[in-house]
N, C-alpha and C positions, 0 to 999 in steps of 0.2 A: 789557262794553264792551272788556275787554282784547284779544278776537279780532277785533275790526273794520277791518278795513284801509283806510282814509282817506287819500287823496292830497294832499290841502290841504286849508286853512281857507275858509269858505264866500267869504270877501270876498275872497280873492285865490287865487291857485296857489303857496302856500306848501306846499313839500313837507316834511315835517317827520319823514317816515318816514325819507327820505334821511338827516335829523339823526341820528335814534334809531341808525340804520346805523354811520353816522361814529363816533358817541360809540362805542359798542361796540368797533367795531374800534382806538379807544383804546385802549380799556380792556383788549381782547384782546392786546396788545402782549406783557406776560409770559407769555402760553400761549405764543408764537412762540420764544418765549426757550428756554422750558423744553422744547419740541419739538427745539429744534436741540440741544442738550443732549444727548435721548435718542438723538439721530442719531450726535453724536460717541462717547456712553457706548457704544453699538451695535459702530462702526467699532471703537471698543479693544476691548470683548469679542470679537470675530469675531480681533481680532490675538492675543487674548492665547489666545485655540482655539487658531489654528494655530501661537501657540510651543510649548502644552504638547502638541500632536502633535509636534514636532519633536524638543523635550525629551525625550517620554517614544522616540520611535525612537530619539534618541541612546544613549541610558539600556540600550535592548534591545542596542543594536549594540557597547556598552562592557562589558554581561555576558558577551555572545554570546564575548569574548575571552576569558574568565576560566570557560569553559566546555573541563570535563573531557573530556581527548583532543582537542583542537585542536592544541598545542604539543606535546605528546606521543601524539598519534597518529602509527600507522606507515602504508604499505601495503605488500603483498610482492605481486613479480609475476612472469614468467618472461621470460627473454629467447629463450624459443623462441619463434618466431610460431604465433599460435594454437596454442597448447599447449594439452589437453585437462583437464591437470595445474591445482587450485585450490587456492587458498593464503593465507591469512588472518596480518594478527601484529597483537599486543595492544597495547595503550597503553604505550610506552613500552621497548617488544621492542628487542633490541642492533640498529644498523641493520647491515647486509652485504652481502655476497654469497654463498651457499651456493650448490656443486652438488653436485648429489644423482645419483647413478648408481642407477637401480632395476637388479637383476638378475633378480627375480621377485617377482610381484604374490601378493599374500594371496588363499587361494581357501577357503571354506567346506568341511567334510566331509561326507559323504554317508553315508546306511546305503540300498545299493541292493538288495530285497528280492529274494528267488527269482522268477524270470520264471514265465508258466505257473499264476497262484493261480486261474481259473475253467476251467469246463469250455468243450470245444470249442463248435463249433455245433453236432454232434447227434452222440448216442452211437453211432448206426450210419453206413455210409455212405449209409442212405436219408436224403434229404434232402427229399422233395413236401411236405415237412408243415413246410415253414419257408419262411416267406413273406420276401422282401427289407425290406417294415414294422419285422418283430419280429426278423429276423437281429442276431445280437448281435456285429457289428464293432466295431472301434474308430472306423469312419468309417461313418455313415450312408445306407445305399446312396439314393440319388437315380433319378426314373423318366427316362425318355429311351431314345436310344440309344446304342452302343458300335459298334464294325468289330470286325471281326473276319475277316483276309485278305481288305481289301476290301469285305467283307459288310455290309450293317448290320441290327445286332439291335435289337428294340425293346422294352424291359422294362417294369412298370407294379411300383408297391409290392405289389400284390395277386397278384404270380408267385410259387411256389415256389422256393425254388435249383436244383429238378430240372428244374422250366417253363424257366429260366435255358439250361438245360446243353443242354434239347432243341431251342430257340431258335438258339444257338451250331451245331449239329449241323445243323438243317433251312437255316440262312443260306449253309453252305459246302457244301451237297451231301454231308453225310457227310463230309469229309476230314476236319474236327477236333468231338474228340468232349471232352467235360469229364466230371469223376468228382471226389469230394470222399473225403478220405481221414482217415474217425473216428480210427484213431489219431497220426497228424501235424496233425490238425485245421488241412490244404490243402486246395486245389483245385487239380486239374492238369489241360493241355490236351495234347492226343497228337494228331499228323498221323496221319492213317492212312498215308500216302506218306513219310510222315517228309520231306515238304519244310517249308522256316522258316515258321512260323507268325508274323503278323503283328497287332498290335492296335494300334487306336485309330486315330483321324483327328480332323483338326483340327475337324471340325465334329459332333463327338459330345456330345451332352447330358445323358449319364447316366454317375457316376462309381465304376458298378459296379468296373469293372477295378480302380480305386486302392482301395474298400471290400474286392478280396477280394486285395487285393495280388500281382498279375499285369504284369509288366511285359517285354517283349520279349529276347531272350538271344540271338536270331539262329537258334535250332535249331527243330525239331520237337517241342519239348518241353518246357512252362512250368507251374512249377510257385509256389504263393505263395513270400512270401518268409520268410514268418513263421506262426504259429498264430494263426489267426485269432479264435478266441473271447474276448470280453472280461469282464469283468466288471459286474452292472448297476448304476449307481453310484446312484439314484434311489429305487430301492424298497427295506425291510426288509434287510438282512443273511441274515436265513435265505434268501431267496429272489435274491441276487445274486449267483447260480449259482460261489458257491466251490466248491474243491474238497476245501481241507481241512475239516474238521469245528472246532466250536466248543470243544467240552471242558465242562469243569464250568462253565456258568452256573450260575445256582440256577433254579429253579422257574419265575419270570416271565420269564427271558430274560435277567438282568442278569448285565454281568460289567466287571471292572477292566483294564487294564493299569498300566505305569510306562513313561513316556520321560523319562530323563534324570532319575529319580527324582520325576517328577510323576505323580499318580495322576491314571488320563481313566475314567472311568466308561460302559456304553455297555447297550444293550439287540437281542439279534438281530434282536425283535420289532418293535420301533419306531425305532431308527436305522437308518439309511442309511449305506453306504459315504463320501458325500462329504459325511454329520453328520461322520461319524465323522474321518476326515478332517479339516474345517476345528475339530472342536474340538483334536485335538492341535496345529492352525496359531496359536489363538488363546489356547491355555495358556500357563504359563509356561516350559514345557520350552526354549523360543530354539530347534525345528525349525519346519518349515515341510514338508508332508506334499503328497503331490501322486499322483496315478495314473498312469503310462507305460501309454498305452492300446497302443503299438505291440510293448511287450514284456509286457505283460499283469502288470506288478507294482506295487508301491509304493515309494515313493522317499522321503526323509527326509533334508532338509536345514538343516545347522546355519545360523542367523537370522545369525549371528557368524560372521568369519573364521576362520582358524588352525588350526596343527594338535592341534584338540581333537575326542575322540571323541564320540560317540552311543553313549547307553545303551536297550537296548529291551527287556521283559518283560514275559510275562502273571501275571497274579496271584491274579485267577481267572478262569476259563474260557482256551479259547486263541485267539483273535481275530489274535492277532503272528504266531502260528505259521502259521494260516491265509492270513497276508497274507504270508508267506514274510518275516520280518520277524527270523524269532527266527532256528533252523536253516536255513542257506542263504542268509542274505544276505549283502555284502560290504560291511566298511568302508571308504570310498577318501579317507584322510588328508585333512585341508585341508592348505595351504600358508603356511603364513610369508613374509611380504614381506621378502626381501633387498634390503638397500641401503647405499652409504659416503655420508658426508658430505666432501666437500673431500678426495676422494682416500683415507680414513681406512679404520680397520679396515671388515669386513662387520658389518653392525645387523640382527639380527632382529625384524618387528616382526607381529603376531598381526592387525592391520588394515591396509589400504592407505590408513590418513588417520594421516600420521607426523605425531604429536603433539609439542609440544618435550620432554619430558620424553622421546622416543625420539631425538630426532633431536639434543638435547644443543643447542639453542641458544633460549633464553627467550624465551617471548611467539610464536614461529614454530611453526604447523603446514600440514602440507601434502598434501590428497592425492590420491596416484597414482593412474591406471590404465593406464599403459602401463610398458614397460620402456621405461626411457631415462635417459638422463643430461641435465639442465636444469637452469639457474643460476637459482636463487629469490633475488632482492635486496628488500632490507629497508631502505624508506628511509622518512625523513618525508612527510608530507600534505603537502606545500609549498603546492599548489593551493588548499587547503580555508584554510589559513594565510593567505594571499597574499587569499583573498576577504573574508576575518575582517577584516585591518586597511584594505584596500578599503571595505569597505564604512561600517568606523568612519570614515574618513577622507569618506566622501561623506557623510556624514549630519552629521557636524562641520562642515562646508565649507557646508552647506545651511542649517545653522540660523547659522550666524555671517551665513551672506547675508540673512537674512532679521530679523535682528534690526539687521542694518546699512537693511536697505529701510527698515522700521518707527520707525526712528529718528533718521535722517537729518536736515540742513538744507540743502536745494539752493539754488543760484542760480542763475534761468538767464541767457539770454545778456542778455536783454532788463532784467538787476537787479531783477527779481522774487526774493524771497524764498519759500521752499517749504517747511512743514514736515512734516515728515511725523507719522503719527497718534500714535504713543509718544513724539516727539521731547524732550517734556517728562518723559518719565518718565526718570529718572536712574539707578533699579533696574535696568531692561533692560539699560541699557547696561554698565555694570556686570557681569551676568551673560556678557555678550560677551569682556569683561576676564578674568571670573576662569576661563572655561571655555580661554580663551589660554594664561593661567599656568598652569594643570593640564598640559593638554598639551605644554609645553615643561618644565617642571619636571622635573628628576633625581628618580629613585626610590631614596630614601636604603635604606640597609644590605643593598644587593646586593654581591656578589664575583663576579658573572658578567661577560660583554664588553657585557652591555648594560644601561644605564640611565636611558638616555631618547631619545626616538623619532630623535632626529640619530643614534643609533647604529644605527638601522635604514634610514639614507639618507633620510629624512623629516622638513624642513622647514614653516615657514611660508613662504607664497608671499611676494613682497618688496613687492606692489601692494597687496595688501589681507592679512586675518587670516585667510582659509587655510589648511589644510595641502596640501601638494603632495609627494609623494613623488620627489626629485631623483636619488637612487641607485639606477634597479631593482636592478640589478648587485649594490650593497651589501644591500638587503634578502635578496635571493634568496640570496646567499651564509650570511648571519645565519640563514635560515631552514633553509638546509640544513645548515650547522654547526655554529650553535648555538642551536637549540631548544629546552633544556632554558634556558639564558640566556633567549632570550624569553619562555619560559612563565614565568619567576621573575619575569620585567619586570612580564608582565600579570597574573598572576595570583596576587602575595603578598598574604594577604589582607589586607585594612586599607590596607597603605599601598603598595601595587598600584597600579599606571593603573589599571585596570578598579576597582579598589575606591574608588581615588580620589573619579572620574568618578559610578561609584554611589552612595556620599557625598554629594556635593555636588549630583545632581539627586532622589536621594529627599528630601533636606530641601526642596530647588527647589520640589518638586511635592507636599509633604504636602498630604493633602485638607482640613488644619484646620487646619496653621501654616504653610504653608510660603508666599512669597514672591506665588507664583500668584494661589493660592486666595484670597490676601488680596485682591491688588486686586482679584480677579474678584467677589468677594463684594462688596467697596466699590462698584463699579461697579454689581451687580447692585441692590443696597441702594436707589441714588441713584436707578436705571430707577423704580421700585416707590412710593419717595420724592413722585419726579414726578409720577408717575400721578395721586396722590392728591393734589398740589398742582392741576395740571390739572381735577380734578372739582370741587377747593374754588372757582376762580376760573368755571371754567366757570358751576358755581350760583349764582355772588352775578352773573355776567353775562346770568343767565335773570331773576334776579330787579331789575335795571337795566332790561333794556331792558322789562320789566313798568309797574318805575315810569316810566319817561318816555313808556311809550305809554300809561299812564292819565293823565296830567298834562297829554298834547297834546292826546287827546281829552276832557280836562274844558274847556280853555282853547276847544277848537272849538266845546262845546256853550255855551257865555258868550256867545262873537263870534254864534254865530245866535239866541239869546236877546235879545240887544242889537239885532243887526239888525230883529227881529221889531215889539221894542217902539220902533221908531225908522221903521218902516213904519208902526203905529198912529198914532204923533204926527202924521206925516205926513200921514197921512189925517183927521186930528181936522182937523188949522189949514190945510188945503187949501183956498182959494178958491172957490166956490159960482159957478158959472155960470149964468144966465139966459138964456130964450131969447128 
């Protein structure tokens, strides 16, 4: 019977569901209670979020002070404009002004090998049997064409040098004829009339002429400018047509040198000139090894400035000697960077990144590439400083405001009274107070010019519990000349501002005892609390409006029971009609 929905009783329009309703929402009256509850309990937890985000920003922005190289960070710059010259100083570097006069930059030494270590392009001056493909220049001849007085020739990689010459020959009617010369390993062009022979135009597509290095002199008579055969840097060593011989490998090909007293290891048979090559770049020797394809040698340069030499020898086989490397090549000194400091003697220094320990002034280094004289100043980070207490000052000012919102009792005009959601908690407020006294507070056992933030031009504002910084003038001054004071201000430890401040919000915000946590925890308790208060009261309400709709519906089934047997009577002692 408990699921029946009954609208009254049979004998009248008694609605008694309506009853059942009413009583209920009685009775529900403490759910209502303990709802609004969770609603205020809610409102505090969402405030007391956003103090311990404010908190804990304060907290980063009161370290961020007491963070190594703020107060004692330098920069050094130049007062040439755009100066090419870079320049770094350390924590705490003397601040100044230094100029520095280069008079000559650091340059690296050299072992530049005998020119000439491969054979020409062919040992006779017959040339048909070398194709422009395989020609072994230093530049790669390309197909197209060339001028030649006017003329143009047209060459394909699959020409001979001699197809080349008789190309050259057929385009100008015989006047200029070409010849290549096995022992100067050139190529020369002869007027027959001996008038000026002319090459190239601007719409030539093939870079023969620059491959055999041919370039105009104004006469009848042009010859390369150099020997043109090079060495092949890609295939085996036996076969990259050197001219010297190898010497005592052993057996399989293998052989030693030393650069600079590092042993390089190599094989004719299976290394390559540019193995060979990038292993001496990638040792420990400190050269750096390279081909001059235009002078046909090898070149060996110290990784490091200064005037220190290169040492080069075979040790077995002769690979150096070959590379013109050992006899015949030339050492050409590095150079020493000369420089004064502030007018001073001449300093020699072995790189152009004048270190302090060269340049005689702590924590300053600096380095050159040009000659010149530029004033390197050495001052404090003011900028970086000036953002530092900036920013603690905005994050202090924002939580003071926001713990003033949250706590508040307004009136408005109308004598309404307003409280606001922490207004009752008396902790917060408090925390408003003591984070004030921190901040105005003298920082005992300093002997510098400063010891508490009026020494930096920075007040409380006079309306509310602010800080406002009243002095730029006097900060910026503090900052620039006494730094070393500042940084003692913020950053001794323990009993520091920043240590302070640290202090007093890590206990704020411990996750287990601190001030916070607690109420948050109470708070959260009491949400939790409720819950289960709400399901208890909810259940004896299920079980209420259970009994009073079995109790309405026994009482209906009575009243039509009664009517029933009050119908019968009726009908028993009813009058008998006759017709």
């Amino acid at each position: 019977m408990a699921g029946i929905s009954v609208s009254g009783l049979i004998s009248n329009s008694f609605n008694w569901q309506s009853i059942v309703d009413q009583l209920i929402q009685i009775d529900s009256a403490p759910i209502a209670k303990l709802n609004t509850d969770t609603a205020d309990n809610n409102n505090r937890l969402a405030s007391f979020a956003s103090l311990k985000s404010g908190l804990t920003d304060l907290q980063t922005s009161a370290n961020a002070l007491a963070a190594d190289g703020l107060f004692n960070g330098r920069i050094a710059s130049s007062a040439t404009p755009n100066s090419s010259w870079s320049s770094t100083a350390a924590n705490s570097a003397a601040t100044g002004s230094y100029a520095i006069a280069v008079t000559q930059l650091a340059s690296a030494a050299q072992r530049t090998g005998a020119s000439g270590i491969s054979a020409g392009l062919s040992a006779s001056s017959n040339v048909s049997g070398i194709t422009l493909a395989t020609m072994p220049t230093a530049i790669a001849p390309t197909a197209g064409t060339f001028t030649v007085n006017g003329a143009t020739v047209t060459v394909a990689l699959t020409d001979s040098l001699q197809d080349v010459f008789d190309k050259i020959s057929a385009a100008t009617g015989g006047i200029v004829t070409a010849a290549y010369d096995s022992a100067t390993d050139k190529v020369s062009l002869t007027s027959s009339d001996n008038s000026e022979i002319v090459l190239g135009a601007g719409n030539d597509t093939s870079n023969l002429l620059s491959a055999l290095r041919l370039a105009n002199n104004g006469t009848g008579s042009l010859t390369s400018s150099s020997a043109l055969g090079n060495a092949s840097l890609n295939v085996p060593l036996v076969d990259a047509r050197l001219v010297g011989s190898f010497g005592a490998v052993d057996g399989s090909g293998n052989g030693t040198f030393a650069i600079n007293g590092v042993s390089i290891a190599y094989n004719i048979n299976t290394d390559s000139l540019a193995t060979v090559l990038s292993r001496i770049s990638a040792s420990s020797a400190g050269v750096s090894a390279s081909y001059d394809g235009a002078s046909n040698r090898v070149i060996l340069t110290n990784n490091a400035t200064g005037d220190v030499g290169i040492g080069a020898s075979d040790t077995s086989g002769s690979l150096l000697a070959a590379l013109g490397l050992t006899t015949g090549s030339t050492l050409v000194h590095g150079k020493n960077a000369l420089f004064s400091v502030n007018g001073g003697a001449t300093i020699s220094s072995a790189s152009n990144t004048l270190d302090a320990a060269t340049l005689g002034v702590p924590g300053l280094s600096v380095t050159v590439n040009t000659k010149d004289t530029q004033t390197i100043s050495v001052a404090g980070n003011v900028a970086n400083m000036q953002n530092a207490i900036q920013d603690f000052v905005t994050k202090f000012n924002s939580l003071q405001d926001f713990i003033t919102s949250q706590t508040e009792i307004t009136k408005g005009a109308d004598g309404k009274v307003t409280a606001a959601v922490l207004s009752d908690d008396q902790e917060v407020g408090n925390w408003s107070s003591q984070l004030r006294s921190l901040a105005f507070s003298a920082v005992s056992g300093l002997s510098g010019t400063i010891k508490q933030l009026d020494n930096l031009g920075i007040d409380f504002n006079s309306a509310d519990s602010t800080l406002v910084i009243k002095d730029q003038a006097k900060l910026t001054a503090a900052l620039t000349n006494h730094s070393e004071d500042v940084a003692a201000f913020f950053n001794t430890s323990t009993t520091g501002f920043a240590a302070q401040f640290d202090t007093f919000l890590t206990k704020t915000l411990d996750p287990n005892s601190g001030a916070l946590a607690i109420e948050t925890n109470t708070l959260t308790q009491n949400n939790a609390d409720i819950v289960t208060q709400i399901a208890t009261l909810n259940s004896r309400l299920a079980d209420e409006r259970s009994r009073l709709t079995d109790a309405f519906l026994a009482m209906q089934t009575a009243q039509s029971e009664a009517q029933q047997q009050q119908q019968t009577l009726n009908n028993m002692f009813a009058p008998k009609t006759t017709s």
